[in-house]
mmJSON file of the N, C-alpha and C atoms, coordinates in Angstrom:
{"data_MODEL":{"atom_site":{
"group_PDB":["ATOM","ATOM","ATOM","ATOM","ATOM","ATOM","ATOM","ATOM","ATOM","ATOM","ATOM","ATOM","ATOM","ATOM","ATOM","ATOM","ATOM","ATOM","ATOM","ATOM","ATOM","ATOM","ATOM","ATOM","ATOM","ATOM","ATOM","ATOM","ATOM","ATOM","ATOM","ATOM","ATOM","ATOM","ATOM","ATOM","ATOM","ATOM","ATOM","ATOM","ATOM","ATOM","ATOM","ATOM","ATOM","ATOM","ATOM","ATOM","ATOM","ATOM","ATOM","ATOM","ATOM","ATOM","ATOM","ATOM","ATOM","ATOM","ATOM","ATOM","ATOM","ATOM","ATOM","ATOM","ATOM","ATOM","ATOM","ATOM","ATOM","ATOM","ATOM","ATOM","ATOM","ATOM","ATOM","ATOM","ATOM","ATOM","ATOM","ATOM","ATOM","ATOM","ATOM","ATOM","ATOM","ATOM","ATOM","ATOM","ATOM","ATOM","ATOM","ATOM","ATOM","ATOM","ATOM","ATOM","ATOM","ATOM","ATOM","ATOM","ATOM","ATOM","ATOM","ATOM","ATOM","ATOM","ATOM","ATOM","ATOM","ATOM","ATOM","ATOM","ATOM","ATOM","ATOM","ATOM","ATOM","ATOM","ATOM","ATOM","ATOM","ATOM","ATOM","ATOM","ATOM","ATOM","ATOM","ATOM","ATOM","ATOM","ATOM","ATOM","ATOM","ATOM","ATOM","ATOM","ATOM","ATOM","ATOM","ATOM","ATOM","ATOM","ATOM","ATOM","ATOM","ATOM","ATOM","ATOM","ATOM","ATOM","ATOM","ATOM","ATOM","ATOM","ATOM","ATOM","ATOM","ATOM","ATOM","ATOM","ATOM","ATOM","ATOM","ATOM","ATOM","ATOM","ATOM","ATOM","ATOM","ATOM","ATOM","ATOM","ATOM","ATOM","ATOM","ATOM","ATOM","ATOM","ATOM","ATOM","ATOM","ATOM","ATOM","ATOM","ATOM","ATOM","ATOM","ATOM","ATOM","ATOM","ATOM","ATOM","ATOM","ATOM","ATOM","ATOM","ATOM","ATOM","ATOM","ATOM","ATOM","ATOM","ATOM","ATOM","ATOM","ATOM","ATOM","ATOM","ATOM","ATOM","ATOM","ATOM","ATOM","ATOM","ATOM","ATOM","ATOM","ATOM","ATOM","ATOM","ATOM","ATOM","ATOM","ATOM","ATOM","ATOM","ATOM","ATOM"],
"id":[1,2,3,4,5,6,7,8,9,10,11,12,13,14,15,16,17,18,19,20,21,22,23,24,25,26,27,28,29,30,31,32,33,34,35,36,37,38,39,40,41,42,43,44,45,46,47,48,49,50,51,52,53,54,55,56,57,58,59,60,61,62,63,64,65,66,67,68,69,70,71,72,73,74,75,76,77,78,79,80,81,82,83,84,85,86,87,88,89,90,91,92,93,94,95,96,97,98,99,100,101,102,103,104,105,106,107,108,109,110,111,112,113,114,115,116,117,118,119,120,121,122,123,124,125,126,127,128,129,130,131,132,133,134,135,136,137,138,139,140,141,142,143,144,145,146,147,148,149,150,151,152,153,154,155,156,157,158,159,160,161,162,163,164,165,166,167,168,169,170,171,172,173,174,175,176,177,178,179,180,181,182,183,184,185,186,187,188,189,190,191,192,193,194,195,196,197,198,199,200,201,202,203,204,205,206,207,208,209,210,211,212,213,214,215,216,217,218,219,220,221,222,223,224,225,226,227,228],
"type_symbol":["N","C","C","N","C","C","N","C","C","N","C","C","N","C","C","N","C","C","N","C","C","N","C","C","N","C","C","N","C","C","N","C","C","N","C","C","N","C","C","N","C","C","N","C","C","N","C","C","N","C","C","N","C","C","N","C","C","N","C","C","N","C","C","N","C","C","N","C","C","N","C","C","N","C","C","N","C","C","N","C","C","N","C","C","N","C","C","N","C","C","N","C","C","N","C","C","N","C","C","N","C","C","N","C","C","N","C","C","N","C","C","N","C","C","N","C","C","N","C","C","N","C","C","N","C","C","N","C","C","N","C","C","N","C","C","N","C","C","N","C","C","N","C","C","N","C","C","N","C","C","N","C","C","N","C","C","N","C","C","N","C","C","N","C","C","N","C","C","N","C","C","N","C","C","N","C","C","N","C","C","N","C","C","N","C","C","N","C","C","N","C","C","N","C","C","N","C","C","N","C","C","N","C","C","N","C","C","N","C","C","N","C","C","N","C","C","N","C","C","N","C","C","N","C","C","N","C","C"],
"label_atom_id":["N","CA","C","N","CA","C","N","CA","C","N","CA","C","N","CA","C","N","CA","C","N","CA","C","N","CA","C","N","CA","C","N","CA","C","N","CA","C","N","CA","C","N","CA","C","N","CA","C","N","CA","C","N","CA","C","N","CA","C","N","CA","C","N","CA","C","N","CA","C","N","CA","C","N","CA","C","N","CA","C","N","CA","C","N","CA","C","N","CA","C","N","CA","C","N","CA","C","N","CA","C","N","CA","C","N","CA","C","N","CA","C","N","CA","C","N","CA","C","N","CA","C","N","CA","C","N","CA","C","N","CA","C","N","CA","C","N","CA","C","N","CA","C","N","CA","C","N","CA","C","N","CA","C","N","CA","C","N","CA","C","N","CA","C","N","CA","C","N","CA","C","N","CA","C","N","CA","C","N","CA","C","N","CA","C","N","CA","C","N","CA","C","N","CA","C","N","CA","C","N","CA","C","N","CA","C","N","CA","C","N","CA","C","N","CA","C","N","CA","C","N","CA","C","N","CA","C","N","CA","C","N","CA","C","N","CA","C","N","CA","C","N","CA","C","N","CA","C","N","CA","C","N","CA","C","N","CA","C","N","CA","C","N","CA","C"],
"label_alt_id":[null,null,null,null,null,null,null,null,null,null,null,null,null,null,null,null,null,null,null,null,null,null,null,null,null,null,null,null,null,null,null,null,null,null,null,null,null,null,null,null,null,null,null,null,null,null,null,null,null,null,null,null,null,null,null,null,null,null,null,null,null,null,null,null,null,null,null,null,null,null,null,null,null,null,null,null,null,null,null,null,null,null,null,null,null,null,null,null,null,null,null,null,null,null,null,null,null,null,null,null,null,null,null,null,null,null,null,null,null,null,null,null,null,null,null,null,null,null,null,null,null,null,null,null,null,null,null,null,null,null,null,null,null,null,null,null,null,null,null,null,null,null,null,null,null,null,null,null,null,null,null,null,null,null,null,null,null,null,null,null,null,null,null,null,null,null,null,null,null,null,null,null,null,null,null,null,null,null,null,null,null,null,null,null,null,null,null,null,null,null,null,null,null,null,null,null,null,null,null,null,null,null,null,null,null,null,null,null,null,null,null,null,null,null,null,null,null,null,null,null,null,null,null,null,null,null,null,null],
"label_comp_id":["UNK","UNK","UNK","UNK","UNK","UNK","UNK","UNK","UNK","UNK","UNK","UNK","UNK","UNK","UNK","UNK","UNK","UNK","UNK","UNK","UNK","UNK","UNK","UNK","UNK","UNK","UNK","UNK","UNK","UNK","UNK","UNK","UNK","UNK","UNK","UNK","UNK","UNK","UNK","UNK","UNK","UNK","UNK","UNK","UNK","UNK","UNK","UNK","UNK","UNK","UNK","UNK","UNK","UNK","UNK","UNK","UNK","UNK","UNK","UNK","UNK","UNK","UNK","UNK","UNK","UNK","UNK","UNK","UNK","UNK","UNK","UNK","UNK","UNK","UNK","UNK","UNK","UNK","UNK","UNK","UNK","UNK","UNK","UNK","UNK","UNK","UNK","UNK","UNK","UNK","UNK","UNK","UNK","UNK","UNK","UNK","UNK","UNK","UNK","UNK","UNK","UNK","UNK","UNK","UNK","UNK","UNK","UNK","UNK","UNK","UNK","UNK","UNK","UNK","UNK","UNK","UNK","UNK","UNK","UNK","UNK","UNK","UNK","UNK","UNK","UNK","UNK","UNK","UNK","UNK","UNK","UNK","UNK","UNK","UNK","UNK","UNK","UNK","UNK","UNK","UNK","UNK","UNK","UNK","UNK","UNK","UNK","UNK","UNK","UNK","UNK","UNK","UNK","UNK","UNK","UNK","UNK","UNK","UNK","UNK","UNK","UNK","UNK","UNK","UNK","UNK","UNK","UNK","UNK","UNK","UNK","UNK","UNK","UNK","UNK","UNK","UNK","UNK","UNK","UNK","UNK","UNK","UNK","UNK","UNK","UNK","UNK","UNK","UNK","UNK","UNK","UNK","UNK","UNK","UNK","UNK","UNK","UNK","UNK","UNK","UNK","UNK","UNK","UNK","UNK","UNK","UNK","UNK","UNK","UNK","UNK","UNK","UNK","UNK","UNK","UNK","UNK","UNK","UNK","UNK","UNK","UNK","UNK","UNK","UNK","UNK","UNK","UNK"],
"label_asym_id":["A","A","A","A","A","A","A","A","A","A","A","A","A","A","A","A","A","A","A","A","A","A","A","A","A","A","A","A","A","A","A","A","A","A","A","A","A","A","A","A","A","A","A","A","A","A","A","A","A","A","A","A","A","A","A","A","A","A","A","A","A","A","A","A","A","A","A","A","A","A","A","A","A","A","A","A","A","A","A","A","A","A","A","A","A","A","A","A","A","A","A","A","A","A","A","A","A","A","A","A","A","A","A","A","A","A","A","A","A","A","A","A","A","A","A","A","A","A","A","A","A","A","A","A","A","A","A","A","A","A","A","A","A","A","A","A","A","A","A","A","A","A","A","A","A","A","A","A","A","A","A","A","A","A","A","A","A","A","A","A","A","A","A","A","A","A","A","A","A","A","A","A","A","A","A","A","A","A","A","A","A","A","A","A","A","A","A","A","A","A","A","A","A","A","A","A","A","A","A","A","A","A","A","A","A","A","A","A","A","A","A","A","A","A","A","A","A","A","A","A","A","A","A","A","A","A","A","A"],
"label_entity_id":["1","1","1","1","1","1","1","1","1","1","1","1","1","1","1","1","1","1","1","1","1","1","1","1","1","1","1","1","1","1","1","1","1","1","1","1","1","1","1","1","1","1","1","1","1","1","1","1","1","1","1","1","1","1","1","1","1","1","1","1","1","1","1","1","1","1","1","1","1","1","1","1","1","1","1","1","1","1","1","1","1","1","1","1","1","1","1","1","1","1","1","1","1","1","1","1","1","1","1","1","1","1","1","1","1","1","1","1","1","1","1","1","1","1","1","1","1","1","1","1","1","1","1","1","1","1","1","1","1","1","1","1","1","1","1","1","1","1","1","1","1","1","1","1","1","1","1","1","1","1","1","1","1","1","1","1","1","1","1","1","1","1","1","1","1","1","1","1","1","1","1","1","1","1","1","1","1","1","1","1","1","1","1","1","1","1","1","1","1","1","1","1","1","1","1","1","1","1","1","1","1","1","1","1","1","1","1","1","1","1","1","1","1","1","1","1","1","1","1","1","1","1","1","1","1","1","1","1"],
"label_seq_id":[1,1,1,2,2,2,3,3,3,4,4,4,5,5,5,6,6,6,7,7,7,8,8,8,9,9,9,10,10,10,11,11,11,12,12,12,13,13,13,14,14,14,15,15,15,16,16,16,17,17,17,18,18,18,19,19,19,20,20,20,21,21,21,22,22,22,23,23,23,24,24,24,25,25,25,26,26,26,27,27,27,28,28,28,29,29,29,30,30,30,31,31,31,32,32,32,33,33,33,34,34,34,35,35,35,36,36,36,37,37,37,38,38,38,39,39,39,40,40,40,41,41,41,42,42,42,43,43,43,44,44,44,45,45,45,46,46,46,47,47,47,48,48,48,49,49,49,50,50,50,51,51,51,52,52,52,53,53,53,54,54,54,55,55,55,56,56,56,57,57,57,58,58,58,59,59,59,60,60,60,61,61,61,62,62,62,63,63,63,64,64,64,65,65,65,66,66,66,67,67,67,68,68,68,69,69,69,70,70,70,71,71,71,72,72,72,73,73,73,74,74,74,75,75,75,76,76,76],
"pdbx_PDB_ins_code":[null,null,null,null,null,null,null,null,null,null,null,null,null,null,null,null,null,null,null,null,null,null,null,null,null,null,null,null,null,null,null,null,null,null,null,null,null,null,null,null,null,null,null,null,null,null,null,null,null,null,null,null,null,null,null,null,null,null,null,null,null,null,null,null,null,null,null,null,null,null,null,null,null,null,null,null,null,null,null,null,null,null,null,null,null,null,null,null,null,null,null,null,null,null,null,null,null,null,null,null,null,null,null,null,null,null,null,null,null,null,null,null,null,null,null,null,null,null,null,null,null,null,null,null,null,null,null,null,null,null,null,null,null,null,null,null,null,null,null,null,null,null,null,null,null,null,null,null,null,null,null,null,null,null,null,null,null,null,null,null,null,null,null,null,null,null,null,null,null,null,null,null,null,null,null,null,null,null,null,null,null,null,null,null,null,null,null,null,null,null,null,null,null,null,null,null,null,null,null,null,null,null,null,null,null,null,null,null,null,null,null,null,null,null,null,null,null,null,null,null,null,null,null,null,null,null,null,null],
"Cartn_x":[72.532,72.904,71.695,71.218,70.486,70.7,70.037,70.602,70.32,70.989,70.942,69.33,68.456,66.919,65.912,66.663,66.038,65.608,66.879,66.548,65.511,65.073,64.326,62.947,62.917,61.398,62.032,62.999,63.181,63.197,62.779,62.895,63.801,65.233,66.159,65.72,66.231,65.284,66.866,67.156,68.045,68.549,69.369,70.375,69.98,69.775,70.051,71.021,72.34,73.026,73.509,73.844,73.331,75.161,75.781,77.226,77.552,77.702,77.981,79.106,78.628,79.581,80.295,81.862,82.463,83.279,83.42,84.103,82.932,82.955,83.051,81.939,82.351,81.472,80.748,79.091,78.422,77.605,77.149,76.149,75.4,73.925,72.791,72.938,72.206,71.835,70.444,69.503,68.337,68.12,66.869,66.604,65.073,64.984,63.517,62.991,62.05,61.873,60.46,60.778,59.363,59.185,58.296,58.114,58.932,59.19,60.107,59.047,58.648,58.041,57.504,57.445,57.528,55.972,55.022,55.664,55.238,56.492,56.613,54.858,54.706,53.356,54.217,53.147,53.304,53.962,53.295,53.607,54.68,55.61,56.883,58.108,57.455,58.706,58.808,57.492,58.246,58.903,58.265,59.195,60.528,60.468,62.624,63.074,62.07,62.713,63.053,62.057,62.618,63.444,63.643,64.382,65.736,66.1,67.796,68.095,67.036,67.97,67.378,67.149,66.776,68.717,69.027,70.177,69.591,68.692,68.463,69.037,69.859,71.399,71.524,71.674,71.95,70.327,69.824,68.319,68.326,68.289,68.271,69.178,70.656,71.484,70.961,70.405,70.298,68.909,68.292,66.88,67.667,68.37,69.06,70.229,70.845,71.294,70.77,69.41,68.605,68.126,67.755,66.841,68.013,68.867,69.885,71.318,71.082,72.293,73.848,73.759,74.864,75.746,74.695,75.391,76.435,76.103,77.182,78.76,78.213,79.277,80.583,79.539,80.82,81.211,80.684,81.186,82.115,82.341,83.623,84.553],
"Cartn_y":[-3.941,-3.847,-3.352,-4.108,-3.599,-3.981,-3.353,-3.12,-4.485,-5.421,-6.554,-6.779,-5.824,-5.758,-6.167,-5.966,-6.55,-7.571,-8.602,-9.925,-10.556,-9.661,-10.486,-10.848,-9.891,-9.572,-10.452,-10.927,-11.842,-13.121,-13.709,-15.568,-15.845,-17.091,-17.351,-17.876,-17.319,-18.099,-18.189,-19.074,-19.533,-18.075,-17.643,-16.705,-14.996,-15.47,-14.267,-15.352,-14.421,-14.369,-13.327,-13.704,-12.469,-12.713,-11.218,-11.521,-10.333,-10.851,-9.313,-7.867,-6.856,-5.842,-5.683,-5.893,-5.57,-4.745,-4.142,-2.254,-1.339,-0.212,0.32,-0.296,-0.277,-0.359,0.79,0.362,1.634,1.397,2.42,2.133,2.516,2.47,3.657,4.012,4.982,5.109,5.176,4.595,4.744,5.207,6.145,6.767,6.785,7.509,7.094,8.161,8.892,10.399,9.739,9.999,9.739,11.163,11.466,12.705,12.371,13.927,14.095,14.118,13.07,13.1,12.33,12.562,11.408,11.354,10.258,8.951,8.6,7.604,7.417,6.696,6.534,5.795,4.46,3.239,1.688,1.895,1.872,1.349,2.102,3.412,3.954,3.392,2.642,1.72,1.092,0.305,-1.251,-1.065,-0.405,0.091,-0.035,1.159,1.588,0.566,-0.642,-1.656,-2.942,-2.884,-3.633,-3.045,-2.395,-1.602,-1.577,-1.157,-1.44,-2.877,-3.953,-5.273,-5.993,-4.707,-5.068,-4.867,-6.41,-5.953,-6.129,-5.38,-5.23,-5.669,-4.994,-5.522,-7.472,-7.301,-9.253,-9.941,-9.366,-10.006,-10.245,-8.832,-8.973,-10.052,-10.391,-10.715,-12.227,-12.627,-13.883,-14.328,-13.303,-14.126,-14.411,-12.95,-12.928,-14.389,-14.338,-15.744,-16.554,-16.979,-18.089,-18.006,-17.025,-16.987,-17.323,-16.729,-17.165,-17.748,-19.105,-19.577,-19.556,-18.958,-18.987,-17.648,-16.797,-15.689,-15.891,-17.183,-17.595,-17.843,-18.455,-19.475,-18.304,-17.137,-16.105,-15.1,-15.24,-14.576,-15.192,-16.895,-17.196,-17.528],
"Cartn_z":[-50.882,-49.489,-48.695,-47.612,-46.527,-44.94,-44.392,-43.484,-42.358,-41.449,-41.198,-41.102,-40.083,-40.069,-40.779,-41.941,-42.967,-43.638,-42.873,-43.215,-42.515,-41.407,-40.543,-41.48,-42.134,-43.396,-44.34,-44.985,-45.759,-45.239,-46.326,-46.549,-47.049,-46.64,-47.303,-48.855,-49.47,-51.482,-51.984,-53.128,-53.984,-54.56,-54.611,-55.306,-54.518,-53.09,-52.535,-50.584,-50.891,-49.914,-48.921,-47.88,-46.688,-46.197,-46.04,-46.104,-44.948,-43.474,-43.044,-43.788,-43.378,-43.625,-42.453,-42.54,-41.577,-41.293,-42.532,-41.915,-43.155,-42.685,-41.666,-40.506,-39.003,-37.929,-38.11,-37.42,-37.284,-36.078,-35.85,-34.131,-33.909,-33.516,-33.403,-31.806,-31.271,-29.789,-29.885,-29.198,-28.905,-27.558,-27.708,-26.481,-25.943,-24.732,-24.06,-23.51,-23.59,-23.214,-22.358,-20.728,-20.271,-19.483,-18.857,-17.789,-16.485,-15.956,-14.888,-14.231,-13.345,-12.37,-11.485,-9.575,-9.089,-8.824,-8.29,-8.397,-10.43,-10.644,-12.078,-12.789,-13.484,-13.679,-13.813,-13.638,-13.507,-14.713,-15.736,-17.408,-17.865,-17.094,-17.005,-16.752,-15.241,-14.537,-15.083,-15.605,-16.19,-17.664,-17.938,-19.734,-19.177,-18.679,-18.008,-17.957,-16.626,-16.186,-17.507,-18.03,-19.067,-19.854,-20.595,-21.639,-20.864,-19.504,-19.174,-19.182,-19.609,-19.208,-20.787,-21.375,-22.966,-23.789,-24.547,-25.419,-26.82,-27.57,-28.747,-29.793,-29.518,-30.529,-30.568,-29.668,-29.833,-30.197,-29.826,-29.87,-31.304,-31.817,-33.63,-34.443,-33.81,-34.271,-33.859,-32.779,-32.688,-33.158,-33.965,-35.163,-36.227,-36.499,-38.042,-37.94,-37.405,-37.604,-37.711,-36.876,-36.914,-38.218,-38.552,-40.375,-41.429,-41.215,-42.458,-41.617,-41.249,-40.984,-42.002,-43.015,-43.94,-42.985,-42.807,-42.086,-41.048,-39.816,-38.751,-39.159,-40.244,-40.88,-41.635,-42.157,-42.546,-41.589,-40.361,-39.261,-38.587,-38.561,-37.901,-38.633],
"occupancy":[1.0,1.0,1.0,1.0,1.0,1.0,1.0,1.0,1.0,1.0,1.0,1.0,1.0,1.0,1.0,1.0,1.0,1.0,1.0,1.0,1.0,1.0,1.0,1.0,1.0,1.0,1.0,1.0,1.0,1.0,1.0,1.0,1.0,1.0,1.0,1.0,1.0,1.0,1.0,1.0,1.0,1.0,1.0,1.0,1.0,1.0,1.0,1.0,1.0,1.0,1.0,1.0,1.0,1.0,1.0,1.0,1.0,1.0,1.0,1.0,1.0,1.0,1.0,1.0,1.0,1.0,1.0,1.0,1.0,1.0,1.0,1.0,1.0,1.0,1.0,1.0,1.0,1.0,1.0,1.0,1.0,1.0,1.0,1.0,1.0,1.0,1.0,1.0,1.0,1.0,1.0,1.0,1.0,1.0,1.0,1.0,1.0,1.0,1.0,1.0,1.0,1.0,1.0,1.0,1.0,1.0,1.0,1.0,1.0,1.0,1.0,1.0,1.0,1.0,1.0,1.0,1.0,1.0,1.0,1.0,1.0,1.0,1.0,1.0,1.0,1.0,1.0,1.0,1.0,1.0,1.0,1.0,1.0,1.0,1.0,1.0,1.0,1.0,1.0,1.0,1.0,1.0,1.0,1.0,1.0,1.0,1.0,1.0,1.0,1.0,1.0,1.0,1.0,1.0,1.0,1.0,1.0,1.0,1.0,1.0,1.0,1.0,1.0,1.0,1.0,1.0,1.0,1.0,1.0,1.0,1.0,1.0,1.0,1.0,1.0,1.0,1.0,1.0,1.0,1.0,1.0,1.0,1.0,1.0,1.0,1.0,1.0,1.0,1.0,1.0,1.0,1.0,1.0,1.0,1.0,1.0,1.0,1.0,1.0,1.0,1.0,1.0,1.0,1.0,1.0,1.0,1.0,1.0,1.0,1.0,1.0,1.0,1.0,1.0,1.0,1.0,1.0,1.0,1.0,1.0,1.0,1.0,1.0,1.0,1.0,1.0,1.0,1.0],
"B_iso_or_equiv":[0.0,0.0,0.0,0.0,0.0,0.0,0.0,0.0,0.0,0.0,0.0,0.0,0.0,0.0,0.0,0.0,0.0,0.0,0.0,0.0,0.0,0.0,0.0,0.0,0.0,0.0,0.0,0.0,0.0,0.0,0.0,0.0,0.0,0.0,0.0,0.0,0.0,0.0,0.0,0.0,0.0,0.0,0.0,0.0,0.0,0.0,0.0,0.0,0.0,0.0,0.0,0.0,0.0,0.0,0.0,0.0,0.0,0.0,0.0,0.0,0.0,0.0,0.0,0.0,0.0,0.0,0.0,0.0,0.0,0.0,0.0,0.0,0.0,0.0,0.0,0.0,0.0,0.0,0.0,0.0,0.0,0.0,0.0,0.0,0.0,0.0,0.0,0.0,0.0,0.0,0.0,0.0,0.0,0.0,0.0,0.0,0.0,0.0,0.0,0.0,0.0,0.0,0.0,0.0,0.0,0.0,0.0,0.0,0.0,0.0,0.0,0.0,0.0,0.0,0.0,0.0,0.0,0.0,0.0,0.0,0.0,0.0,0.0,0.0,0.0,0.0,0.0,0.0,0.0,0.0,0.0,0.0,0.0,0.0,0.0,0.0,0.0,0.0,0.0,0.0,0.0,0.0,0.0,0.0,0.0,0.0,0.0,0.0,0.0,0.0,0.0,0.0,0.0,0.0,0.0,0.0,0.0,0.0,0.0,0.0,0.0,0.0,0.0,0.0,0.0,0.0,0.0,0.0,0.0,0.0,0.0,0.0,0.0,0.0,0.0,0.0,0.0,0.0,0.0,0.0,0.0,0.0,0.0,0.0,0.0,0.0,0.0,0.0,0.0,0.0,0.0,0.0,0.0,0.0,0.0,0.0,0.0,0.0,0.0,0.0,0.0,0.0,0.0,0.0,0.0,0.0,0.0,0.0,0.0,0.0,0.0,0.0,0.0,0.0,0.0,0.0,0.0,0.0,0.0,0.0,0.0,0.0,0.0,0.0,0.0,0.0,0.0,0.0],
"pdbx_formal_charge":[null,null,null,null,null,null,null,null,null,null,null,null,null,null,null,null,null,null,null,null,null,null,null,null,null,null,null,null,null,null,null,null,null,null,null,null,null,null,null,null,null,null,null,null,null,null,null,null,null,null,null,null,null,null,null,null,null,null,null,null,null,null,null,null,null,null,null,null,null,null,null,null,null,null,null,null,null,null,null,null,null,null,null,null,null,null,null,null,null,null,null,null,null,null,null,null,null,null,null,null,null,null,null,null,null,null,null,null,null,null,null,null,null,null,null,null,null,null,null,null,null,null,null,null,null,null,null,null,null,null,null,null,null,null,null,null,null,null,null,null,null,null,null,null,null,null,null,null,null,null,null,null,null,null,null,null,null,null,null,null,null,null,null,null,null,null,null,null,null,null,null,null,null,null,null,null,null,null,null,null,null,null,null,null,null,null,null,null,null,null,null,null,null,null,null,null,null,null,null,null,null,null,null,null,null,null,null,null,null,null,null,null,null,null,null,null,null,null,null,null,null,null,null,null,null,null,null,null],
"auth_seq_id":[1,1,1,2,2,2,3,3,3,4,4,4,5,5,5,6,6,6,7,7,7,8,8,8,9,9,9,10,10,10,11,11,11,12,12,12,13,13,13,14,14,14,15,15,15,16,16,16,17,17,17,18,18,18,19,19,19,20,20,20,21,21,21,22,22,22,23,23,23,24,24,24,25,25,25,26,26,26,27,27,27,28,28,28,29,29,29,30,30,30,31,31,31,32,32,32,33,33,33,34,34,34,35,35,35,36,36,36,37,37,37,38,38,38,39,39,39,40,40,40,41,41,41,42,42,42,43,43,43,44,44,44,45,45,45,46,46,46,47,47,47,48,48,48,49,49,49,50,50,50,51,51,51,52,52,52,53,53,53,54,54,54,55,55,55,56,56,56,57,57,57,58,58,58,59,59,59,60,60,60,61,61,61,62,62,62,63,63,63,64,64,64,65,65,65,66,66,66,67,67,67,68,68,68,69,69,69,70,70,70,71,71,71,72,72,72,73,73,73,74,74,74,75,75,75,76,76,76],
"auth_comp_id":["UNK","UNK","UNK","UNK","UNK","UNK","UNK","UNK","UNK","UNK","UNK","UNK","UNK","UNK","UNK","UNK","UNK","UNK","UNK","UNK","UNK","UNK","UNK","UNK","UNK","UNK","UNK","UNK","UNK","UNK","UNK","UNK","UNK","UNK","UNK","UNK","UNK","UNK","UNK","UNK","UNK","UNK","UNK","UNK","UNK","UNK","UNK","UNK","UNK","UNK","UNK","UNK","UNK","UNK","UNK","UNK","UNK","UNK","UNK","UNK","UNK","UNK","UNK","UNK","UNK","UNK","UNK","UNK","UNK","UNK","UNK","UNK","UNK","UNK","UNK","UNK","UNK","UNK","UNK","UNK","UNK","UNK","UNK","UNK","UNK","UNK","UNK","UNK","UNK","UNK","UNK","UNK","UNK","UNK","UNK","UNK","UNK","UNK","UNK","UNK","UNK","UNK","UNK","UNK","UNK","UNK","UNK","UNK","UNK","UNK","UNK","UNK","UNK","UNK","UNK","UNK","UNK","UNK","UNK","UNK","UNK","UNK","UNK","UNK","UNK","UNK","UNK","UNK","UNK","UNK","UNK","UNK","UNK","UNK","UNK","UNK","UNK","UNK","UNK","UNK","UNK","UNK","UNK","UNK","UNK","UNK","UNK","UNK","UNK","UNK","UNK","UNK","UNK","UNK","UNK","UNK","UNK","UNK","UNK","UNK","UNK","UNK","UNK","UNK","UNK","UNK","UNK","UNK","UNK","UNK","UNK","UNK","UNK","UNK","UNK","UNK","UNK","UNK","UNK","UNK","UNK","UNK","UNK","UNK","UNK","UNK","UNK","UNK","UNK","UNK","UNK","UNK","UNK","UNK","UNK","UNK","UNK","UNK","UNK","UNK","UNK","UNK","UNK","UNK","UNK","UNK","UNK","UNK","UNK","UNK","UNK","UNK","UNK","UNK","UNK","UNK","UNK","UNK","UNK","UNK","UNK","UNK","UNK","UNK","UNK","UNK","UNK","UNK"],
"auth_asym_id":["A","A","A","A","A","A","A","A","A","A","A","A","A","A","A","A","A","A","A","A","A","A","A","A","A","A","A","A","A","A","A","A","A","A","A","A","A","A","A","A","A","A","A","A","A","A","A","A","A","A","A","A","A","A","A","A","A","A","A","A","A","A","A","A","A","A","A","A","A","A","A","A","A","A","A","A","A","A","A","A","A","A","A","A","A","A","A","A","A","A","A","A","A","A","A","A","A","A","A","A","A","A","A","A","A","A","A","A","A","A","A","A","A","A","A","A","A","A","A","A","A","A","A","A","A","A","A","A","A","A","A","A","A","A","A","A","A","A","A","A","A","A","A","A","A","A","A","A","A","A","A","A","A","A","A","A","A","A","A","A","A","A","A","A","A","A","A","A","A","A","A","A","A","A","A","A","A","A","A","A","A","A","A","A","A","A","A","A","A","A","A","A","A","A","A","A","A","A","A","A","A","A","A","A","A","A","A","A","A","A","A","A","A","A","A","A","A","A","A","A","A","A","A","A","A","A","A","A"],
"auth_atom_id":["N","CA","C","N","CA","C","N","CA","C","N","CA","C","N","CA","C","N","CA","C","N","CA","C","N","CA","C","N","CA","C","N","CA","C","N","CA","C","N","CA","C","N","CA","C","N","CA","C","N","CA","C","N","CA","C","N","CA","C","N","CA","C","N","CA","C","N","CA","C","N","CA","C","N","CA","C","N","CA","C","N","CA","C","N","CA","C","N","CA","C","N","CA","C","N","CA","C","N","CA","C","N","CA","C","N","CA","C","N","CA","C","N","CA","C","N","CA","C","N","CA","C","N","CA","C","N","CA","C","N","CA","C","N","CA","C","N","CA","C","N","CA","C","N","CA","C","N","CA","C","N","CA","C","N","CA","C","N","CA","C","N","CA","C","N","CA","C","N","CA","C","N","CA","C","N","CA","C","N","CA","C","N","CA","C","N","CA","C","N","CA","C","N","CA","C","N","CA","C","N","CA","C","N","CA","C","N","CA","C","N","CA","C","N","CA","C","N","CA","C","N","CA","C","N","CA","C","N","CA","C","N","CA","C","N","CA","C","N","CA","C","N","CA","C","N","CA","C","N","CA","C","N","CA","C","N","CA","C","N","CA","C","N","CA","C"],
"pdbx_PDB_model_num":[1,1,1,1,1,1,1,1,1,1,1,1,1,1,1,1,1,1,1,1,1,1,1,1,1,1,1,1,1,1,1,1,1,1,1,1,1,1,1,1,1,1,1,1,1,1,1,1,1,1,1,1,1,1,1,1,1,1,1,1,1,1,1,1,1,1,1,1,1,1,1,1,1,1,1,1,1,1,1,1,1,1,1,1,1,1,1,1,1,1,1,1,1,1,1,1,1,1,1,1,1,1,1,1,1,1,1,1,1,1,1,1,1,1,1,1,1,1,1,1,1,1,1,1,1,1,1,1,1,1,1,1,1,1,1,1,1,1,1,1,1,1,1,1,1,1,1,1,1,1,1,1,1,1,1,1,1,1,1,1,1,1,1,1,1,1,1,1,1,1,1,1,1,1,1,1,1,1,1,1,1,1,1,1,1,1,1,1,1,1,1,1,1,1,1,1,1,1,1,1,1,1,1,1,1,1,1,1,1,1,1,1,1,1,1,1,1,1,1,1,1,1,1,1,1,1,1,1]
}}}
């Protein structure tokens, strides 16, 4: 068992199959520690700005599917 991330580093090869785990759910929080202070630096804003319209989560999920399409197929 590893963790979905992982597949991204793997190559689909003959006698390894990729099977989600679907209980238990689990969830990380990621976080962003910049300085309190105005005005923000350029390379601050745009981080923030990207990172709130960043969904990580799906991003990963939509390589990992692409790399091992067997995976879609046991998700529906």
């Amino acid at each position: 068992m590893v963790p979905n991330t992982f597949l991204l580093l793997l190559r689909q090869q003959d006698g390894i199959v990729a099977l989600p785990l679907m209980e238990p759910e689990s969830s990380h929080m990621l976080g962003i520690v910049v300085p309190d202070r105005e005005p923000e630096s350029p390379l601050t804003r745009e981080l923030l700005a990207v990172a709130t319209q960043l969904d990580i989560g799906a991003e990963i999920a939509k390589y990992t599917l692409q790399s091992w399409p067997a995976m879609s197929a046991a998700l529906s």
